[in-house]
Structure formats: C-alpha cells, structure tokens
C-alpha positions as CSV (number, residue, x, y, z in Angstrom):
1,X,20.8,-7.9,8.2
2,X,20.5,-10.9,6.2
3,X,17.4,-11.7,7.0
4,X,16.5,-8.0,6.3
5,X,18.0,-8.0,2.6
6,X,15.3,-11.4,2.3
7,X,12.2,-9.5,3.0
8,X,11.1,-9.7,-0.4
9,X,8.8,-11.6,-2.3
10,X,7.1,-11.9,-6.3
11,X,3.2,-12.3,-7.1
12,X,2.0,-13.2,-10.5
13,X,-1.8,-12.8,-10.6
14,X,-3.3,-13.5,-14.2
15,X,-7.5,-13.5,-15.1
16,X,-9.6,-13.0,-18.0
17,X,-9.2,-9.4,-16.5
18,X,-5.8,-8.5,-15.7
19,X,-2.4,-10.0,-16.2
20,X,-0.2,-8.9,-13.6
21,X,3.8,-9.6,-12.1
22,X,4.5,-7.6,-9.4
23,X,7.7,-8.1,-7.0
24,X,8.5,-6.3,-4.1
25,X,11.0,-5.4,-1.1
26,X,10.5,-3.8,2.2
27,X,14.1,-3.3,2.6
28,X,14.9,-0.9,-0.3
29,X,15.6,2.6,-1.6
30,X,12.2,4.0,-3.0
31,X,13.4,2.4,-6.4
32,X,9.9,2.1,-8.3
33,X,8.9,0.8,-11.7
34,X,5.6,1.0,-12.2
35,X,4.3,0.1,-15.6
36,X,0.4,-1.0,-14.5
37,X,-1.4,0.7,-17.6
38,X,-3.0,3.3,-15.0
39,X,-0.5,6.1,-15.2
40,X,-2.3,8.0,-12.1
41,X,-2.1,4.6,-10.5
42,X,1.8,4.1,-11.2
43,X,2.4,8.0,-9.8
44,X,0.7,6.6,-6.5
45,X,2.5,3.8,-6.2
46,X,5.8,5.7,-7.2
47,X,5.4,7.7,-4.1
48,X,4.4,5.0,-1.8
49,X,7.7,3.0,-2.3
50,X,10.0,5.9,-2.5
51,X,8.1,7.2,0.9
52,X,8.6,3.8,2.3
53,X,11.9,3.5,1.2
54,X,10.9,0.0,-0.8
55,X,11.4,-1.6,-4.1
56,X,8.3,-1.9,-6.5
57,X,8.3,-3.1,-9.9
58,X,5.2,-3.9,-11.5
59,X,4.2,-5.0,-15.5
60,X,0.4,-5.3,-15.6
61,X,-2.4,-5.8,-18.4
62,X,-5.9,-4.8,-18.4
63,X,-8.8,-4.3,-19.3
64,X,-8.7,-0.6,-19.2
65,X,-10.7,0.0,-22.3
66,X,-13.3,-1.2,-20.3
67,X,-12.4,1.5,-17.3
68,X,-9.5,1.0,-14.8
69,X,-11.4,-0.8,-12.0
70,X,-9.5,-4.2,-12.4
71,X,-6.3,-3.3,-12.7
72,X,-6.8,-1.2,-9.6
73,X,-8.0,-3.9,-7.6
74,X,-5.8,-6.5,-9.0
75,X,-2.8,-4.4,-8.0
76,X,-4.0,-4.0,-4.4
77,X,-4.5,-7.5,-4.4
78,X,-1.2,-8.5,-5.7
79,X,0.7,-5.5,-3.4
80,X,-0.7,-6.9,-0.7
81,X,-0.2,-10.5,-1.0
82,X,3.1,-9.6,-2.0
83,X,3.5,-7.8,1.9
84,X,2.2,-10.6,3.6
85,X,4.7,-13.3,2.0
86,X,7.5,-10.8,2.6
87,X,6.4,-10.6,6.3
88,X,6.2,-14.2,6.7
89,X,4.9,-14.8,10.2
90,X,4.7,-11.0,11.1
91,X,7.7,-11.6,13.2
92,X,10.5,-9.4,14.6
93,X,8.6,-6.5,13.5
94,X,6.7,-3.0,15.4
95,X,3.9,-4.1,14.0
96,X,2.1,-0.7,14.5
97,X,2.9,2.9,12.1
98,X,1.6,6.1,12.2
99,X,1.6,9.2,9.6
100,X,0.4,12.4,10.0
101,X,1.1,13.7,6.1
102,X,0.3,17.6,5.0
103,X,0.7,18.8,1.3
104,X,-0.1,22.3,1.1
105,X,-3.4,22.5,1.9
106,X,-4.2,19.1,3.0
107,X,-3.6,17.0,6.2
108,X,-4.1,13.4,5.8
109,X,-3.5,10.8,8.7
110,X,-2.3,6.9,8.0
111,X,-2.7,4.6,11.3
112,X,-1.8,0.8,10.6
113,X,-1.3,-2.7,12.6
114,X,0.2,-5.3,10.9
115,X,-2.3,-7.8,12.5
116,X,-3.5,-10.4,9.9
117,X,-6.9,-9.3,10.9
118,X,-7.7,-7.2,7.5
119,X,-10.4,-4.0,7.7
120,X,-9.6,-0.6,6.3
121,X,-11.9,2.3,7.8
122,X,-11.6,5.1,4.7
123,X,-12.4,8.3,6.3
124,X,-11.7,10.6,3.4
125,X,-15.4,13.1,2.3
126,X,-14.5,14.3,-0.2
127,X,-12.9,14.1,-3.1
128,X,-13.7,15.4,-7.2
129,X,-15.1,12.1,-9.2
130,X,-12.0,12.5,-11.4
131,X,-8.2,13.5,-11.3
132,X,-7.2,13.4,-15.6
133,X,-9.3,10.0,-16.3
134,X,-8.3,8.4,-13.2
135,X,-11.6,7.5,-11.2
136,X,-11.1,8.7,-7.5
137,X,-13.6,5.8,-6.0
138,X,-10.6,3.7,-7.1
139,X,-8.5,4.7,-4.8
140,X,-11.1,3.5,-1.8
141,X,-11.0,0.3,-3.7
142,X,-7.0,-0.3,-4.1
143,X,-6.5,0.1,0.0
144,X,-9.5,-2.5,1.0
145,X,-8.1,-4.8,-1.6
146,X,-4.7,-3.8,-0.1
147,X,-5.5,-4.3,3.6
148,X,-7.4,-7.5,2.8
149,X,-4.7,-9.6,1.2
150,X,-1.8,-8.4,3.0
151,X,-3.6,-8.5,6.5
152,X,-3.6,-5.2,7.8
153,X,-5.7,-3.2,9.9
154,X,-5.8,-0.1,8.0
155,X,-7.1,3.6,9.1
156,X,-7.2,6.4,6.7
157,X,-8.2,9.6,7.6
158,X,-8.1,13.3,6.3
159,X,-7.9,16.4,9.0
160,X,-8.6,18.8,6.0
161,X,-8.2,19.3,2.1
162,X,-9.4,20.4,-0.9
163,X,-7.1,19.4,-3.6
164,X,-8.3,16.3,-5.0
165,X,-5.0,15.6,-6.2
166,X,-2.9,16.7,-3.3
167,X,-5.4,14.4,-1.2
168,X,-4.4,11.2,-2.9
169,X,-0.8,12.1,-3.1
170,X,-0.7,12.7,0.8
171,X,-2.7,9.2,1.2
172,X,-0.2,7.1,-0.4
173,X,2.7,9.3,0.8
174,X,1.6,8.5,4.3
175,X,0.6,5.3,3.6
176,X,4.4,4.0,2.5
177,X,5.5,6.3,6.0
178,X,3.3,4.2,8.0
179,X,4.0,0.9,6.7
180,X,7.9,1.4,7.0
181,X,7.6,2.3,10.3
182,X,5.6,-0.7,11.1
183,X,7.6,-3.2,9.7
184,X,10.9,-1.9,10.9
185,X,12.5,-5.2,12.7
186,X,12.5,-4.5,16.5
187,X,15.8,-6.3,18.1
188,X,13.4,-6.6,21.1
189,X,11.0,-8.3,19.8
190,X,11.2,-12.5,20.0
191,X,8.1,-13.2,17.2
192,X,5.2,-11.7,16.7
193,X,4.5,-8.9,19.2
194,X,1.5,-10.1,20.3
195,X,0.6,-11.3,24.0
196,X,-1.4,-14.3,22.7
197,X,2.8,-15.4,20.9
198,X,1.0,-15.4,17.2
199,X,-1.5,-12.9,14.8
C-alpha cells in the first residue's frame, strides 16, 4: 500500500512557449486542479482524473494569444512524462485497459498497453472544427503528445457520435477508465508483465 500511496510524480516544463508545473498521482480520488489557460482543456482533464480516480494539479502559461496549440501539446507532454516517472519500471502493474464509454448519443472505445513502445492510432471522423474557441484538431494532438512521453500504446476509437462535445467528453472519460485499469498493481505480477522480464 505504501508503495501505492508513492505512485506519484511532479514535471516542470518551461520554453519560450509555455511555462508549465504539473504534478500528478495514480493513486488518488479524482481531485483535479486544472488552471492550464485552456478552460476546454482543464474540463477534459477534470474528467480524466476524476474517471481515473487520480490527482491532477496543473498551473500553466502560454501563449494562447497566439492560439492554444502549445499549451495543448505541452500539457500532453508534461501528463505523460509525469505517467511514466510515476510508473517507474512499469512494474507490478496489468499493463493493459479497456473502455467502452457512451454519452447519450455517442460510443467511444479507449484500448491501452502500458508498453514503453509509444503510438496512438486516433480513429475518431468526425468532429465540428470548434467547441466555444477550443480547436478540436487539438485534442488529436494532446493524446500523441500524451502516448509519446508517457510510453503508451494508445487506441482511440468512436463506434458512433454526433455531438462534438459529447465526443471529447467520452474520449477523455474513457481515457482516465482505461488507464486506471491498466495500472492497477496485480499481486501476481513479479515486474513487468512481459515474457521478455522488461518493456
């Protein structure tokens, strides 16, 4: 349980771009304090830790007068190396978590593998260019920046939707489901689970 209570880590990413502290625990209560500049961004985020059942807290700058792009990316970058610190050595965990996510009208599906080997596959056709002034490509961008720093093998997939909004809600719903249920420790598991002992 100890060991549990530690899974947690702090990034501090800082560029010409964005300024950014972000800490964050997989062992939590869907506690979230999200103050990024990107209010769409920080509802998102809201509803992946309190899905997950994590602690987030982030305090970012950017250069949003610009547009929201890198403070969007940053974050996925700093969420993600803040995963992979907390995980360590990827041991002791299921490594593997699944979400099938509806919201009213819309079915998304979440597959991930924690498997230091990084891709994200974003099947999701459509979507309006805008929700309030939040750019929708964004959202594409966070999860590959997302998958790439905090090693995951990342499938996101929608059976049917037409809410633009309810979409992206049921994304990053799933996506906290997913991720607590594949890094829930396994008493079984000595390590990694992997047959070659390491990711």
């Amino acid at each position: 349980m100890a060991a549990q209570r530690a899974r947690q880590s702090e990034v501090q990413r800082k560029t010409k771009e964005t300024d950014i502290v972000l800490s964050f625990a997989l062992d939590g209560t869907g506690q979230a304090q999200c103050n990024s500049g990107v209010p769409f961004m920080d509802h998102m985020l809201t509803l992946f830790t309190v899905h997950g059942f994590f602690d987030l807290t982030i305090q970012a700058t950017g250069d949003t007068e610009v547009d929201a792009h890198h403070t969007v990316e940053d974050l996925g970058i700093c969420l993600g190396q803040a995963l992979k610190k907390a995980l360590r050595d990827f041991s002791g965990i299921k490594r593997y978590g699944f979400s099938a996510l509806p919201m009213d009208e819309t079915l998304v599906r979440v597959t991930l593998d924690c498997s230091n080997r990084p891709h994200l596959h974003y099947g999701v056709p459509y979507l309006e260019q805008k929700v309030g002034d939040f750019d929708t490509q964004l959202a594409k961008e966070f999860l590959r920046a997302f998958s790439l720093h905090g090693g995951l093998t990342l499938h996101v997939e929608m059976a049917h939707g037409e809410n633009t909004h309810h979409i992206l809600e049921a994304i990053f719903k799933a996506l906290g489901r997913a991720l607590d249920e594949a890094t829930t420790i396994d008493p079984r598991a000595q390590g990694p689970v992997s047959s070659k002992g390491s990711l």
